[in-house]
N, C-alpha and C positions, 0 to 999 in steps of 0.2 A: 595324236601326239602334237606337242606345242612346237611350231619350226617359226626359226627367225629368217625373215626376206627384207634384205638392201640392193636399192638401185645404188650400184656404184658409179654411173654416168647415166649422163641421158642429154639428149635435144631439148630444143626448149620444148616446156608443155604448158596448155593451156588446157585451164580445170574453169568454166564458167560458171560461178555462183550463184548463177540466177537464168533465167532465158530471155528477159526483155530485150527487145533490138539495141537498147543504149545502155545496157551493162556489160563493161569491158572488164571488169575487175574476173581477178583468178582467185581459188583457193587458194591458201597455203603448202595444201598437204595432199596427197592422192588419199580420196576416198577410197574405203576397201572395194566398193562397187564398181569403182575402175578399173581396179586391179582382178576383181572374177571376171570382170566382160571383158579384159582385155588379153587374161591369160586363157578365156573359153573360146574368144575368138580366133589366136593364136596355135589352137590344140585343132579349131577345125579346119583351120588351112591348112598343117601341118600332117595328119592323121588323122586318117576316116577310120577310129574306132569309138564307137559309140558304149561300148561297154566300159574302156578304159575314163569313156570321157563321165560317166554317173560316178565312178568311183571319185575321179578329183573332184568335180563340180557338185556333186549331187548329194554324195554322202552325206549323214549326219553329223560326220565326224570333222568335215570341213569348213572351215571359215577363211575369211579374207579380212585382216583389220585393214585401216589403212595405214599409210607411209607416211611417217613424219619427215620434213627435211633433218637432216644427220652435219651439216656444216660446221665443225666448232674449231675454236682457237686452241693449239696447245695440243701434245699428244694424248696428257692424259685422259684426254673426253675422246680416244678415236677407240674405243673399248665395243668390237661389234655385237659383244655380251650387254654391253649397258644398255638399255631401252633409252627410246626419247619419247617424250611424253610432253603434253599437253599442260602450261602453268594452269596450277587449282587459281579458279574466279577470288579465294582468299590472299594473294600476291600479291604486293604491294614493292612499290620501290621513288624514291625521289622524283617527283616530276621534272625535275632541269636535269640532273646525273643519272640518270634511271641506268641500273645494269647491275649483275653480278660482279664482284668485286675481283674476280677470277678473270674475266672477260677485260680485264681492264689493260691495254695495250701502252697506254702513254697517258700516265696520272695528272700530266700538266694542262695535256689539251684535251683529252676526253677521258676524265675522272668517272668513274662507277661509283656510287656512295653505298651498294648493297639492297639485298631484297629481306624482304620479311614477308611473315607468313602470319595474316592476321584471324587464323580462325579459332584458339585458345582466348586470346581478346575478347573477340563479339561474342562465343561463345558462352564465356562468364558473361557476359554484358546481360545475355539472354536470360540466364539463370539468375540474375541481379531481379527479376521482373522489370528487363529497361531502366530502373532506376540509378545504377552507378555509372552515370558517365567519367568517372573518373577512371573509368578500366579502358578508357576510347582516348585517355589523353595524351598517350603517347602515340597514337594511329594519326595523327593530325602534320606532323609537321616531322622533316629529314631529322634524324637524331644524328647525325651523322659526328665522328670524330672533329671531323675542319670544323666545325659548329655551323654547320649548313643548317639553314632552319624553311627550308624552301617547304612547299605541301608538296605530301605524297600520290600517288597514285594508280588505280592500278596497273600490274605490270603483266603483259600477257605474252604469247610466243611459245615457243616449245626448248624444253631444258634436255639436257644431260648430267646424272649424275654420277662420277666415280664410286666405285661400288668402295672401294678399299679404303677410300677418304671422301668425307662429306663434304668438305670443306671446297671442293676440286668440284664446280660446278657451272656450267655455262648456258647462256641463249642461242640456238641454233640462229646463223647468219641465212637469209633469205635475198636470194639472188634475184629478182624484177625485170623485167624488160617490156617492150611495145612491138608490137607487131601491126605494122598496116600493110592492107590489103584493101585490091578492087574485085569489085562484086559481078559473077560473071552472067550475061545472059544467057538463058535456058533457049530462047530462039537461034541464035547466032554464033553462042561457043565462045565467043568475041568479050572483051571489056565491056561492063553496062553501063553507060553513062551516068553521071551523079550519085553512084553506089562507094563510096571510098569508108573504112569501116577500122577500126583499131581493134586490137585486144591486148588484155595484158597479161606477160609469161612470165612460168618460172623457168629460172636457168641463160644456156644453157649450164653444162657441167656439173647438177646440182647432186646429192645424195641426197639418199633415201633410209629410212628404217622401219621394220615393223613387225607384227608378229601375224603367223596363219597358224591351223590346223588344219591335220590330214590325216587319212588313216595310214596307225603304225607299218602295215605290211605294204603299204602307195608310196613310203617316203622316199624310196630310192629309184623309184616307177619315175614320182612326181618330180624328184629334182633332173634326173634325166632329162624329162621333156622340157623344165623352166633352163636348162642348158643348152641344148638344141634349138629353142625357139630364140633364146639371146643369142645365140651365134650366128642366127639366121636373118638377123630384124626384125625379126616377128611380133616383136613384145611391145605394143605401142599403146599409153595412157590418155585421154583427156577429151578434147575437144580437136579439130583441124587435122586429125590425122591425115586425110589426104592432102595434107599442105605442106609435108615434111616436116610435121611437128610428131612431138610425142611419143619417139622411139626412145626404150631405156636401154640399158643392161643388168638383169635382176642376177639377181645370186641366192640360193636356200640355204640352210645348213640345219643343223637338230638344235634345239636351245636344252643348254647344260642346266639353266638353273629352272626348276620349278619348286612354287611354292610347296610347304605342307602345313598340316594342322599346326604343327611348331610354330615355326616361325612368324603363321599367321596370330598363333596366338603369342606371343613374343613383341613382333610388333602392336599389337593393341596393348601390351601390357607398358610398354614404351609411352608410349599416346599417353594413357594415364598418370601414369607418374609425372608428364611435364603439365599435363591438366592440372593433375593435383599440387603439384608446386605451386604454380603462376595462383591457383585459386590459394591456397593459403599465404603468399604474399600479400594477396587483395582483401584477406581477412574474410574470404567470404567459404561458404561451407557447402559444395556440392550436396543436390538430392539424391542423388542416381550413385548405384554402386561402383559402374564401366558404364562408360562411353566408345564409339565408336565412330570415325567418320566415313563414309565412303564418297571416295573421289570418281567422277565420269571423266573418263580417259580415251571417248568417243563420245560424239552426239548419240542420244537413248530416245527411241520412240516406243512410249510407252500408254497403252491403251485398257481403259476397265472391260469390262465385258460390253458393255454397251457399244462397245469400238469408239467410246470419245480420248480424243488425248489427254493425257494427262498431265501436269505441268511441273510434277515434282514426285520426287519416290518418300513414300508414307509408309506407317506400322500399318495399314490393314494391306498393302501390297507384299509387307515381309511378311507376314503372316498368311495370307493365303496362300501366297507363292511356295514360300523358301520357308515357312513353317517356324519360324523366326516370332513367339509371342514372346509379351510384356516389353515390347520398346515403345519409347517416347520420341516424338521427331523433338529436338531442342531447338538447334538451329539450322537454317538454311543461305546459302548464297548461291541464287543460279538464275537462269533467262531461259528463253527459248527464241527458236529462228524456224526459217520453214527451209523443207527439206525439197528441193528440186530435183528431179531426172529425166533422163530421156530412155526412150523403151525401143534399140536399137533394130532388133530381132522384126519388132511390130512395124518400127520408123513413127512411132507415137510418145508424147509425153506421156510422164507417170501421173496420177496422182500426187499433188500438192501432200506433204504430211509435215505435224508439228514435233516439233523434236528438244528436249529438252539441251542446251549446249553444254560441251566438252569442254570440262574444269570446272562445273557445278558440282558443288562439297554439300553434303546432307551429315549432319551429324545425329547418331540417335544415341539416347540412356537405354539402358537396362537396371529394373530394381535391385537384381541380383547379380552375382558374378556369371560368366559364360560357363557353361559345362559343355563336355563334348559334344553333343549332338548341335548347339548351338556355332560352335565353332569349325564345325565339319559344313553344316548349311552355307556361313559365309563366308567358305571356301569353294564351296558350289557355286555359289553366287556369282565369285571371281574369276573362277572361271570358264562357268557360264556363260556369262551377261545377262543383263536385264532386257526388257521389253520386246520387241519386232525386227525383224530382217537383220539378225544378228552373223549370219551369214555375209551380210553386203558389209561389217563393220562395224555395225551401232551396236550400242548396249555395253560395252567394255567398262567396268568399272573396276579401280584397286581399294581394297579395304583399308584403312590405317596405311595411309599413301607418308612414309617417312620425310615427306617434305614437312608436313604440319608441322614434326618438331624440331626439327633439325635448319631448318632455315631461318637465321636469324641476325640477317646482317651481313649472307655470304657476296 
């Protein structure tokens, strides 16, 4: 079963992005892999049962995503039912005003001019065969009301949306700090001489959001112990933890809403219709019956058989995989980064892996309309996940992610 987990406080923490000596920069967001090693580690201090500990950890049934910061202006975003998620790489917003128009505090001195969502745009552009740049002309510069004509750019960070109104939308606030420290010696116990070192934190105070899975008959096993071990200090994420960093206090509870065939086919049906508008505005005439885009909503490492990475999700991967024939990839917006860990158990780094980044939008055609069996897949699909160690977090993707249409200017 799908359960929702929020840090409602925490210390500062420190998430390293890399393991170079001179990389001080933090993640944004706790990876779900901190959150299994830190809730596994937490279970082994607390209770030597090894059988209860396969059932939370070990199950098939369980997963860890990770934790977005939860910070927003305004009651209507403190909704612990609404997810925060990851801006789709298709976001765009003024480069001088950049912001949700909702987030906007005091319009005189820090004005929001609004975000858009440019992937209906490129999208036709695609299906143009690249040749209507005139579908890209409004992507160029603020359209804004004031007659702002600044360039755009993209806009990235993690959203909240009001489920009950779209329009009620914001950018989670990210709390920063510095942390320095001297480096102690292994002979002496003592300060080491010319060892002085920074890092960079989040928090403290900050929230969190995210979504796990456990099994149905564990969930009140599991929230027990994620109760106990917050009340105990147990619960500590990131990097410095012996430094009095990286205590939280988690919280579980059931998540009310889950998808179904409906609504998943509902939202694509959605998707379409504003495709098909904007395309017949631009006088131009889709090939494809349905389209569909799927959004990464974590970093996806994704490997062929050969075990090479992959750098983008393709029709021969929904097809073998998810049994998903006759789509077309159209178009794509996404990057990749490389995926660091440490292997605490062993006291060894992981393997280095390539990972496709979180908010890369894959849009694909189908020649015909979706029948059931096809709609029940990329419902599986969602969730699923895609690719490897989907367990630690990766692979999380939303189908027809209702930002594409619905964002246009909020």
């Amino acid at each position: 079963m799908r359960i929702i987990m929020r840090v409602t406080d925490s210390d500062s923490l420190s998430l390293r992005s890399g393991r170079e000596a001179s990389n001080t920069e933090t993640l944004d967001y706790i990876p779900g892999r901190n959150v299994l090693g830190g809730l596994a580690e937490a279970h082994t201090l607390l209770r030597s049962n090894p059988v209860q500990f396969n059932k939370f950890f070990f199950s098939e049934d369980s997963t860890f995503g990770n934790l977005y910061p939860a910070l927003f202006i305004g009651d209507e975003l403190q909704g612990n039912e609404d997810p925060v998620l990851p801006l789709p790489a298709t976001a765009v917003s003024c480069k001088r005003f950049a912001g949700f128009t909702f987030d906007e505090e005091d319009p005189l001195t820090n004005p929001h001019h609004g975000v858009y969502d440019t992937l209906i745009p490129w999208a036709l552009f695609a299906l143009s065969g690249e040749q209507r740049f005139d579908l890209l002309s409004g992507l160029r510069h603020c359209s804004h009301l004031s007659g702002c004509s600044e360039a755009i750019d993209r806009f990235d960070g993690f959203y909240r949306q009001n489920r009950w109104d779209a329009r009620k939308i914001g950018k989670s606030n990210i709390r920063h700090g510095l942390r320095t420290r001297t480096g102690i010696s292994r002979q002496t116990g003592a300060v080491a001489k010319g060892i002085l070192y920074s890092r960079e934190t989040l928090g403290p105070c900050m929230t969190f959001w995210g979504n796990a899975t456990v099994r149905t008959d564990q969930f009140e096993a599991f929230r027990e112990f994620v109760q106990e071990a917050s009340a105990a200090a147990m619960v500590r994420f990131g990097n410095n933890r012996t430094r009095s960093m990286g205590k939280v206090v988690l919280d579980v509870d059931k998540a009310s809403q889950e998808d179904t065939e409906d609504s998943l086919a509902e939202r694509i049906q959605q998707f379409n219709q504003a495709f098909q508008k904007q395309a017949l505005s631009a006088n131009l005439t889709p090939h494809h019956a349905i389209y569909v885009p799927l959004t990464l909503i974590s970093d996806v490492i994704l490997v062929d058989r050969l075990l090479r990475y992959q750098t983008q999700i393709d029709t021969r991967y929904l097809q073998e995989v998810w049994g998903l024939h006759g789509g077309e990839l159209v178009y794509q917006c996404n990057s990749t980064r490389s995926i660091m860990g440490w292997q605490g158990l062993l006291r060894l780094p992981r393997a280095d892996e390539i990972a496709i980044t979180m908010g890369s939008v894959f849009l694909f055609s189908f020649a015909a309309p979706l029948d059931v069996q096809k709609i029940s897949a990329l419902l599986r699909l969602q969730e699923q996940g895609v690719g490897i160690r989907r367990r630690e977090g990766f692979g999380s993707v939303i189908v027809a992610s209702p930002f594409h249409w619905e964002v246009k200017g909020q």
